[in-house]
C-alpha angles and dihedrals in degrees: 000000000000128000118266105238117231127243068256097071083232124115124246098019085289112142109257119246115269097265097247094210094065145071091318098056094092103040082052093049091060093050108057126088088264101088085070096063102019104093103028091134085056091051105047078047087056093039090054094048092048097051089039081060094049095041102041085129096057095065112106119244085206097082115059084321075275089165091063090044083062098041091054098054093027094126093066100056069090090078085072100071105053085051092048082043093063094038093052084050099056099042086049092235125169097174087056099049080038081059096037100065081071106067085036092059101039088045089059100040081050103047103352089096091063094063095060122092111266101155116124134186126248129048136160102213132035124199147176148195140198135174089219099200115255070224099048110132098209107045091165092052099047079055095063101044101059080039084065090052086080085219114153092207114050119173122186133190142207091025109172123200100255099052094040094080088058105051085048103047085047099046091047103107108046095032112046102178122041126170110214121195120177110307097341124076139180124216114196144181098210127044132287137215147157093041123176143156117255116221113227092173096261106124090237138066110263091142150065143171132207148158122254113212089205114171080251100070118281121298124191114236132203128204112194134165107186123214121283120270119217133195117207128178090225092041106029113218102345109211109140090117092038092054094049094058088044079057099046096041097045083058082043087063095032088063094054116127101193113098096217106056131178122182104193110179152098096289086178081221146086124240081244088058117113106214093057091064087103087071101013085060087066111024124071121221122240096213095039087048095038122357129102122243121346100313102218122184102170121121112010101227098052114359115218100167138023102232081156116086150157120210131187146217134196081341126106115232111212102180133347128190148177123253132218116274131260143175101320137083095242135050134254119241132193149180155199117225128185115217117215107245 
């Protein structure tokens, strides 16, 4: 005679087994002893970035200047965590999220303090700065569009003689004196004196120093565009040129003798860089100082680092921010400094 089956679906009136396929799998995969071992490749992948973050300065130059590559696009290696994240998730993996707190903690000691709000209000000068294209296709617009920025100090880089008559006959009017050294160039609202070019070893004018009569006393201001930085799949990131300009042109500011100092220029380098450390060791950075976020201008289209910059020396940022783009294929960036009265 066979067993009556329970409203339970079990023999005998005994409870019937949880069903191991429903609602209580994953609870119960979390629970065994598998979320110890599973995801060990996720987290030997967290624990490298982590340590690649923590040691950036221990990778060699020698090879392809692989440590600066690094460097320049240091801020995205925190990509890495949300994907490990999801990955760690799905395998069920404590040792991983465990990991994965590593790369988390040193990414925001590293860059969590740019996202916070640093802009304050106040200000005496405001400048900019925009590497313009030798290629750029609207010289004039691009003109106008720094002019808007209202900024009394405008340099501009990789001017060519074609497009330099343009900018000047554009800027004019707002900006009566102007120093022009090879193709970098100053516009100012206030005159200028004591100009010079400024030798980075490259065989070719790419920088100039002048003084600034501001109404806050005068400050000697530097215009560089150091030399371009390639990456290729036989060389690696080829710097070595630009190295040595960062080199001569951090003495050159060394030398200075002016107590209030700005550098505005294409530096072809992050703050994070290594080899800028001649001029990065005595200057401060705007963005870094007063910007908020990370402030990238390059490229254009979808900036992924600043190798833009303004640095200061003996001067006060308030703010600093990034512009709408041109024509170029960089941005413009600007910024408001405070001189010490």
């Amino acid at each position: 005679m066979a067993q009556a089956r329970t409203a339970g679906g079990a023999r005998g009136g005994r409870p019937a087994r949880a069903d191991r396929t429903g609602g209580g799998r994953p609870r119960a995969a979390w629970r065994d002893g598998g979320v110890w071992r599973r995801g060990r490749v996720i987290a030997v992948l967290a624990l490298l970035t982590g340590l690649l973050m923590i040691f950036h300065r221990a990778v060699p130059n020698r090879v392809g200047n692989l440590g600066s590559l690094l460097e320049t696009f240091l801020p995205w290696l925190g990509l890495a965590v949300p994907v490990l994240l999801a990955a760690a998730l799905l395998r069920r993996s404590v040792t991983a999220l465990l990991v994965l707190l590593l790369p988390a903690l040193v990414w925001a000691d590293l860059f969590g303090g740019l996202l916070e709000p640093k802009t304050a209000a106040g200000g005496d000068l405001t400048v900019l700065t925009h590497n313009v294209d030798a290629a750029n296709p609207d010289p004039a617009g691009t003109a106008r569009d720094v002019a808007r920025s209202g900024a009394a100090l405008i340099a501009l880089e990789e001017l060519t003689p074609k497009a330099l008559p343009v900018y000047e006959h554009v800027l004019a009017a707002r900006y009566p004196y102007r120093a022009v050294e090879g193709t970098v160039a100053l516009f100012s609202a206030y005159p200028l004196s004591a100009t010079r070019p400024v030798d980075i070893k490259l065989g070719w004018t790419r920088a100039l120093r002048t003084t600034a009569a501001t109404p806050y006393g005068p400050v000697a201001v530097y215009v560089a565009h150091m030399p371009s930085v390639r990456v290729h799949f036989d060389g690696g990131f080829t710097a070595d040129q630009r190295d040595t300009s960062a080199t001569a042109l951090g003495n050159a500011i060394a030398e200075e003798r002016l107590h209030d100092v700005i550098l505005l220029g294409d530096l072809n380098g992050t703050m994070n860089d290594r080899a800028l450390s001649p001029i990065t060791a005595q200057m401060r950075s705007a963005q870094g100082a007063a910007g908020d976020g990370f402030g990238f201008s390059w490229p254009a289209a979808f900036p992924m680092a600043r190798i833009d910059q303004i640095m200061v020396r003996g001067i006060d940022p308030t703010s600093s921010w990034v512009l709408p783009a041109t024509g170029s294929d960089h941005r413009p960036i600007a910024a408001r400094l405070e001189i010490p009265h």
